[in-house]
Structures are given as C-alpha cells and as structure tokens.
C-alpha positions in Angstrom: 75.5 78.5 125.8 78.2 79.1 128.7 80.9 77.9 126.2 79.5 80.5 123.5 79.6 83.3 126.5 83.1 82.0 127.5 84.9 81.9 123.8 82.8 85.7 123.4 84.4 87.2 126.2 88.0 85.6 125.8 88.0 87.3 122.4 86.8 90.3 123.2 90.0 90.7 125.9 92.4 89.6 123.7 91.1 91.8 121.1 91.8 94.8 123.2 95.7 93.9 123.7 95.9 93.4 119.9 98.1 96.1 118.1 95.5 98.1 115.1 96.8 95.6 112.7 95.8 92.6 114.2 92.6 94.0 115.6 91.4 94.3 112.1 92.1 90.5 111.7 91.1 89.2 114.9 87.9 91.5 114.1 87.5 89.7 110.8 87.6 85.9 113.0 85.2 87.4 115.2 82.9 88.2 111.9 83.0 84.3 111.4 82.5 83.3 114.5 79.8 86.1 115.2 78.0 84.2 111.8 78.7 80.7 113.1 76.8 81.6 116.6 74.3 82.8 114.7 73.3 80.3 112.8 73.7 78.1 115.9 70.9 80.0 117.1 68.5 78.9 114.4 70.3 75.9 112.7 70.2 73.3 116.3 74.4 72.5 116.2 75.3 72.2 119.8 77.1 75.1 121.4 80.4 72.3 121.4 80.4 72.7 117.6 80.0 76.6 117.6 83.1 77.0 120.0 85.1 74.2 118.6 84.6 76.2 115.2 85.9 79.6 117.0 88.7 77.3 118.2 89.4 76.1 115.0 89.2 79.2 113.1 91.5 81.0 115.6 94.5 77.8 115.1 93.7 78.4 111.6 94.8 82.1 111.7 97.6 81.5 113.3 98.8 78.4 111.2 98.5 80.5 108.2 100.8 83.4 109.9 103.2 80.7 110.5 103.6 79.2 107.1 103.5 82.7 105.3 107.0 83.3 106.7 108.4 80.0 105.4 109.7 79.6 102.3 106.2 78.0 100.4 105.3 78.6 97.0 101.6 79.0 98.0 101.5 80.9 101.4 98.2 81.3 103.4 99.4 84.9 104.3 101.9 87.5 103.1 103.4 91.0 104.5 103.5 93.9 102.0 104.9 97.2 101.7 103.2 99.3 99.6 102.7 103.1 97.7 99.9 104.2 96.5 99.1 107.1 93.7 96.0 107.7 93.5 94.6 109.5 90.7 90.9 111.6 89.5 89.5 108.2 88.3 90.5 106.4 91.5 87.1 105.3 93.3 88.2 107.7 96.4 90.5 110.7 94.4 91.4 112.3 98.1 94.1 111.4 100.8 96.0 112.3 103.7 98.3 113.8 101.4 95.5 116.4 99.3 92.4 116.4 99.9 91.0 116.4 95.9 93.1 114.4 93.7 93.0 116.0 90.1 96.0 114.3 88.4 95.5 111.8 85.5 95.9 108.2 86.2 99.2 108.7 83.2 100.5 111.7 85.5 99.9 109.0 88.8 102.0 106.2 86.7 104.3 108.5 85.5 105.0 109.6 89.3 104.9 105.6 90.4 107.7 104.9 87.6 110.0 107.8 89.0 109.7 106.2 92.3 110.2 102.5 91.1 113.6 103.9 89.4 114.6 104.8 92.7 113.5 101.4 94.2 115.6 99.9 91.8 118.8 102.0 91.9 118.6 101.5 95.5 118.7 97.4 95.1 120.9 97.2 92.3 123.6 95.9 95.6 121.4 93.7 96.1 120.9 95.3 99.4 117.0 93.8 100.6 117.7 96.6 103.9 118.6 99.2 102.1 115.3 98.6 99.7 113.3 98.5 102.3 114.5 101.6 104.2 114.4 103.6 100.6 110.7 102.1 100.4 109.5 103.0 103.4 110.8 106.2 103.0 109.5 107.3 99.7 105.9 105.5 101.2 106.2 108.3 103.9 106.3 111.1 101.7 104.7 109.8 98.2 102.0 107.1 98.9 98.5 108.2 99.1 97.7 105.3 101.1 97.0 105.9 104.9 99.7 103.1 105.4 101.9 105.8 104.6 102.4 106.3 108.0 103.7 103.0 108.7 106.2 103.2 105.6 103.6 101.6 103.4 102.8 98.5 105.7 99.9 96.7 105.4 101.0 93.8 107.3 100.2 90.4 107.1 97.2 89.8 105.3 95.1 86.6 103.1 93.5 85.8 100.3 90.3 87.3 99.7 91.5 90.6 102.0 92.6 92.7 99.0 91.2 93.7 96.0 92.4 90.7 93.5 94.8 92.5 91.2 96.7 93.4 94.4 96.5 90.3 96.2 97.5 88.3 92.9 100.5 90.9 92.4 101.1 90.2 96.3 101.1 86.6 96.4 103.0 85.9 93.1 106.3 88.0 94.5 108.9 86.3 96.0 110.3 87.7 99.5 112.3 90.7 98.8 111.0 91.2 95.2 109.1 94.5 93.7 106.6 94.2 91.7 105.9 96.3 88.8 102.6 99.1 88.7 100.0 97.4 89.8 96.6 99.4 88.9 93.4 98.7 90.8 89.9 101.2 91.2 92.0 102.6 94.7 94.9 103.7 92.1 98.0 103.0 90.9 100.7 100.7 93.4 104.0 99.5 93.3 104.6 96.4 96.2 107.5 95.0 97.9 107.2 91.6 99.8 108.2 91.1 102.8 106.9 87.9 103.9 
C-alpha cells in the first residue's frame, strides 16, 4: 500500500510541472494506473505488481515518444499540425472562431481546398520551414479547432487518441508530408506531420 501512496503522489507532482499538452497524457497514464490500483483493490495482485505496472506504463510512454521521432515506418506516437473547418453537420457546428456554424460541409471543403493550394504553393521549394510557418499561420486564422491557438498543434499523440480517420491519415504521412481533406464527425481537416 505505501508503494501505491508513493507512485500516487510522485505523479501527482510531476503532473503539475507538465506543460497542458502533456498533462493531458500523463492524465491519460494516470487513468490506467488509477484502473490498475483499482482492481488491485479487489483482484489480490500485490501492491509490487500495481506500482511496477505504473512504472512500466510510464517507460512505456516515454519509449513511444522516443521512437516516434525516428525515422520508423510504424511509430508508437506522431506530432501533427492541423486545420479544422467545421461545418452545420459537424457533431459540434460552433468554435472559437463563430459561435453557430451554418456553412455546408461542400462550402467547409471548398474553403479547406483554397487553403491546401496555399500549403502547396508554399512547399513547391521544397521548403519543410516555410510550410510549416505558412501552416501555422493560416491554422491561426482559418482552423476551427481550439489548437488554432497553437498554429494547429496537437502535439505528440497515439493510437487510439484520435478519431480513426484522423489517426489513420496521421500515421500513414511521412514527416513533412500533407495530407489531403481528411473528413471526420468534428469536420473537415487537412494535416501536416511533424514527427
């Protein structure tokens, strides 16, 4: 039990030095691990087990982090930018950006192909700085995603995180590669890979 109490408390400080980003993933670990002390409770592993499983899942995290930077063809994690359009059919059709969506999802694609055209002017140097300052940009002013703040980042995230047509889109693009409209019930997205 005083392991349990310990591994607890040592997440719970370092979740309060994490930057929002990370708290949402160390938040996620802490889910598991929360589950796992749980059904220590009323399954009888010893309280060893429970914290080498926090342990375990914590290394994990960070492995995955790690590798997702390399150059594998089947990373653990990757880093996204993004823009969202959202449009009246969208599950939530409201945003920083206007508070009742009432656009079509063709005017939302339509809008999402303007802004790819300018992606793709802006990399025909082949330029990946210049594509990712024009992205950022544009995710500022056009993407009805709350990222837009961050120019669209959504930092480093798994499998299983995203809704699957955007983590499929996500994890088949190489670094440095944008990927065409990708639709999902949030809206309409086009995605640029960082890592």
């Amino acid at each position: 039990t005083t392991t349990t109490t310990t591994t607890t408390t040592t997440t719970a400080s370092h979740h309060k030095k994490q930057s929002p980003s990370s708290r949402k993933r160390v938040k996620t670990n802490g889910d598991v691990r929360e589950r796992k002390e749980k059904e220590h409770r009323g399954g009888g592993s010893s309280s060893r087990e429970s914290a080498r499983s926090s342990s375990s899942s914590r290394h994990h995290h960070h492995e995955g982090r790690s590798s997702s930077s390399s150059s594998s063809s089947d990373p653990k994690e990757v880093r996204v930018l993004h823009i969202l359009k959202k449009h009246r059919g969208s599950r939530r059709p409201a945003s920083w950006r206007n508070p009742k969506i009432t656009d079509s999802k063709e005017k939302a694609v339509a809008d999402l192909r303007e802004l790819i055209s300018i992606l793709e002017s802006s990399s025909a140097g082949g330029n990946h700085k210049e594509v990712r300052a024009t992205f950022e940009e544009l995710a500022r002013t056009e993407s009805d995603c709350s990222s837009a703040k961050k120019g669209g980042d959504l930092g480093f995230f798994g499998r299983k995180k995203m809704q699957p047509a955007f983590e499929k889109a996500s994890f088949r693009l190489r670094v440095g590669q944008l990927s065409d409209i990708v639709d999902t019930s949030s809206g309409v997205h086009v995605i640029l890979r960082l890592a």
